[in-house]
C-alpha positions in Angstrom: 214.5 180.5 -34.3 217.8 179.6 -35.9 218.6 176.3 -37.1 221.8 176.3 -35.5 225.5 175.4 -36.3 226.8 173.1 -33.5 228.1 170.6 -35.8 231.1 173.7 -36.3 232.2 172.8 -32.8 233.2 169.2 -32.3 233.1 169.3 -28.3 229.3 169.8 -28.1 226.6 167.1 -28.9 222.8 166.6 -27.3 224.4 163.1 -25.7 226.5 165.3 -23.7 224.3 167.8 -22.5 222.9 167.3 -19.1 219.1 166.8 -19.1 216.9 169.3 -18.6 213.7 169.9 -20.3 212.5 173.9 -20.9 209.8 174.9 -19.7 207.6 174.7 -23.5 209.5 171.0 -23.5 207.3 170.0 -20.4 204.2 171.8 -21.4 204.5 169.9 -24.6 204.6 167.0 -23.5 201.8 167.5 -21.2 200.0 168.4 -24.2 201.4 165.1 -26.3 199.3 163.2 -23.3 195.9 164.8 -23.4 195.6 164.7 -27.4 196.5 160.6 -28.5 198.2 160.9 -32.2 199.5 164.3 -31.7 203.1 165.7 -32.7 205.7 164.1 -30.2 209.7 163.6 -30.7 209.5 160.4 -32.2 207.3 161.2 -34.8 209.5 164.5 -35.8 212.8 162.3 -36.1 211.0 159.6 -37.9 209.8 162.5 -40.7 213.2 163.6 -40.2 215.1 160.5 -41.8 212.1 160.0 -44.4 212.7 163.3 -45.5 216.8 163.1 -45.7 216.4 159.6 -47.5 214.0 161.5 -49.8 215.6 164.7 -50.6 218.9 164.3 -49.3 221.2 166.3 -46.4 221.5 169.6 -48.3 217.6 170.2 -48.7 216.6 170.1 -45.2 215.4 172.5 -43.1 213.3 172.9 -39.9 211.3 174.9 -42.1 210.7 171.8 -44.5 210.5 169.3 -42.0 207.4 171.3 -40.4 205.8 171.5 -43.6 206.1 167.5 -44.2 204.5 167.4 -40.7 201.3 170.0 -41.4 202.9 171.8 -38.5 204.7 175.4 -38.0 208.5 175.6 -37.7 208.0 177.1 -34.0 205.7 173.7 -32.8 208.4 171.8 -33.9 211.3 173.9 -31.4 208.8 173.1 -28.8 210.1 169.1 -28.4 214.0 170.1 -30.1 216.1 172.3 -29.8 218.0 173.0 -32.7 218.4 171.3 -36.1 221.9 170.3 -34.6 219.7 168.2 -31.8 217.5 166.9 -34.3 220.0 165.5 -36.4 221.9 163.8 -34.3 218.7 162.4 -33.0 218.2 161.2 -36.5 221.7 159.7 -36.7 221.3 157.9 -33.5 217.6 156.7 -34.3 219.0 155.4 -37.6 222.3 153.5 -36.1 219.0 151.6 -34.0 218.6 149.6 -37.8 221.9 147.6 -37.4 221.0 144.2 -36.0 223.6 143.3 -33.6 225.1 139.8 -33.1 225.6 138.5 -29.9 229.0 138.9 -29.1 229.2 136.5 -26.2 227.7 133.3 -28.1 229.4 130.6 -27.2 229.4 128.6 -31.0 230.0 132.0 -33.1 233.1 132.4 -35.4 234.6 136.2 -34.8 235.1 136.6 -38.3 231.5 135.6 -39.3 230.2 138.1 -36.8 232.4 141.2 -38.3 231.2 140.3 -41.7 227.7 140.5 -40.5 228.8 144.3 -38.8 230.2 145.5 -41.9 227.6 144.4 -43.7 224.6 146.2 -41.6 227.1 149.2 -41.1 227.5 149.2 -45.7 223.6 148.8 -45.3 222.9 151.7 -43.2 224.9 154.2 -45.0 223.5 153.1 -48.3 220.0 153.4 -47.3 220.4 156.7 -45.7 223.3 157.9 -47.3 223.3 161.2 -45.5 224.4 159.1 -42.7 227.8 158.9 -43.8 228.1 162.8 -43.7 226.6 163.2 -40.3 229.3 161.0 -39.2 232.3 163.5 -39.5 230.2 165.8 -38.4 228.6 165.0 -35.1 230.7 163.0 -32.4 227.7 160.3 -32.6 228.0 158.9 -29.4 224.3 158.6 -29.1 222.7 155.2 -27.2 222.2 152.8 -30.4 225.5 153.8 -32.2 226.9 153.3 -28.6 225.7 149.8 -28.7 227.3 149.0 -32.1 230.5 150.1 -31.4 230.5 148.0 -28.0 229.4 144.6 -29.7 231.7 145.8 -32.2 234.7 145.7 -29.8 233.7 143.1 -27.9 233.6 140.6 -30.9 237.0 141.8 -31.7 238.3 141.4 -28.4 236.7 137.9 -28.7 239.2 137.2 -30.9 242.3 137.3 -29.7 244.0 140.5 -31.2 246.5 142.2 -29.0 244.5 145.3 -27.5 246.6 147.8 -28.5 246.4 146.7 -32.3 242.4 146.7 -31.8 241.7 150.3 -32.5 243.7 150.2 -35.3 242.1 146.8 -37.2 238.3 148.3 -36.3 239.6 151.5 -38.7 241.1 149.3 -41.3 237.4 147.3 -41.5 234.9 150.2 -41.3 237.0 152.5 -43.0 236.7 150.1 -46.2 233.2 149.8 -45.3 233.0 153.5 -45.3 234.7 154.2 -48.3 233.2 151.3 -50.7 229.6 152.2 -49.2 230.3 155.8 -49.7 231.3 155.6 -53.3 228.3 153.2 -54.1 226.0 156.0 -53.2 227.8 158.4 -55.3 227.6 156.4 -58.2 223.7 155.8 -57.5 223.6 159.7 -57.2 224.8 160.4 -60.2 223.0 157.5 -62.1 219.4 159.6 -60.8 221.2 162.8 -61.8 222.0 161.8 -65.3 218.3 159.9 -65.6 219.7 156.6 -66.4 219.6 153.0 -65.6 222.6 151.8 -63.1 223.6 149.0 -65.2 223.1 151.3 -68.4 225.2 153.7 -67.2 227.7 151.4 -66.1 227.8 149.6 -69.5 228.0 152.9 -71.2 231.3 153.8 -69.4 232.9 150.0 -69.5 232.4 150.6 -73.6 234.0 153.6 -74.2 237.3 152.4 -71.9 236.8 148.8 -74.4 236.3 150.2 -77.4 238.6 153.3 -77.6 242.0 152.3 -79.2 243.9 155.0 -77.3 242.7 153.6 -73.7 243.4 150.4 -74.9 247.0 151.6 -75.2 247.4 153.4 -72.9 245.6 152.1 -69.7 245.9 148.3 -70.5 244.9 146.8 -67.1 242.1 148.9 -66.4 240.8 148.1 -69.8 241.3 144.5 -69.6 239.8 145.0 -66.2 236.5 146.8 -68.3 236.6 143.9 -70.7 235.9 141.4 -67.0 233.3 143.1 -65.7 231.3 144.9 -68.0 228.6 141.7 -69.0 227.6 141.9 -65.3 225.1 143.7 -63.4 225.9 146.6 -61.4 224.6 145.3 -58.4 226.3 141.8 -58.7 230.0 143.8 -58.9 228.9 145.7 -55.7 228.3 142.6 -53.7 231.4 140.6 -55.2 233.8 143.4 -54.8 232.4 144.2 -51.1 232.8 140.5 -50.1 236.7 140.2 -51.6 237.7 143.6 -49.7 235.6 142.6 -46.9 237.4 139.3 -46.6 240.8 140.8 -47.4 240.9 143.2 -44.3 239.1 140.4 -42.0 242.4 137.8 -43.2 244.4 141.0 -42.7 243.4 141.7 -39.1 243.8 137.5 -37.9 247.2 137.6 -40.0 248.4 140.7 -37.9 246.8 138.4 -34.4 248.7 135.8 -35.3 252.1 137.3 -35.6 251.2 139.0 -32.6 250.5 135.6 -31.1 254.4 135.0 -32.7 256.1 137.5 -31.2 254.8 136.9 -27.3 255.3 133.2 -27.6 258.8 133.5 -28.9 
């Protein structure tokens, strides 16, 4: 059975499909219930996600996944579909790691409450950095990622911003979280690639931009920049430089509420 290619067609996703189990579907799941410990949906998505954390998006097949199982590709089709089904059932399963904050909590600051959003959301796509791919690909509109979004909007909401400017700060926040997230793994990526340390690496480059006369020259601030950061760890940049942008666009969203707040009241 092919693997399929849904993710070519944007309308389609398993979350939209109406429910209704094939006829091997049932059987195997009557068969799931007579033998305790056997192969059963969740245990397929969960050896999904260990093996796209492990070897990445662009390794995995049905035909590997049912290998990591001890299984055959065809007793996996029997509880999914389609690799399409299976990873969006991945993606969804996945989004279930964000702890959500109560968004109706009487005491809680707005702002506190979207740092601790974007900071699960950067969390999730650098622990299963394949995430971030399935995410322009798939409509992920899946239970769990669902739920984020809602608390998501609600704490917004929360906060006074004019509805119709609400969209548009969510995008500006979790599109830096996006971005920053996404070039972190790259970086860690390449790091494995090259068989170095991340700090090693990262002092290696900082060096050469320091120490070369013609940079110096010619790219003075992002040398003098080099020359700032290049004593510290890797990781300790990452969480500085993710807190300043992550602060910036929160202080952009309640500047854009308050003139907002400006322009009804005058």
């Amino acid at each position: 059975m092919a693997d399929g290619n849904r993710a070519g067609n944007p309308r389609t996703s398993i979350w939209l499909a109406e429910e209704k189990p094939s006829p091997r579907r049932r059987a195997s799941a009557d068969r799931s219930r007579e033998q305790p410990g056997s192969l059963d949906r969740e245990r397929i998505i969960a050896a999904a996600i260990r093996l796209l954390d492990a070897e990445g998006l662009a390794k995995f097949s049905m035909r590997r996944l049912a290998a990591e199982l001890g299984v055959t590709a065809m007793s996996v089709y029997w509880y999914v579909d389609n690799k399409d089904d299976l990873l969006e059932l991945a993606l969804d399963e996945a989004s279930g790691e964000i702890a959500l904050p109560d968004p109706d909590a009487a005491d809680a600051d707005w702002r506190d409450q979207l740092r601790h959003l974007a900071g699960e959301y950067r969390g999730l796509l650098t622990r299963h950095p394949w995430v971030a791919r399935l995410v322009g690909q798939y409509l992920n509109i899946g239970p769990k990622a669902m739920r984020f979004s809602d608390v998501t909007l609600r704490v917004l909401r929360r906060s006074g911003v004019e509805p119709s400017r609400i969209a548009g700060s969510l995008g500006a926040l979790f599109q830096f979280v996006y971005g920053f997230a996404t070039v972190q793994t790259l970086y860690e990526e390449r790091c494995r690639a090259a068989g170095v340390e991340q700090d090693q690496y990262f002092k290696e480059v900082t060096n050469t931009l320091t120490e070369r006369a013609d940079f110096a020259t010619r790219y003075q601030e992002s040398v003098e920049m080099a020359h700032r950061v290049r004593d510290g760890s890797i990781d300790d940049m990452w969480e500085r430089d993710f807190a300043v942008g992550l602060d910036t666009v929160i202080a952009g969203i309640e500047v854009m509420r308050g003139r907002a707040l400006d322009e009804a009241s005058s």
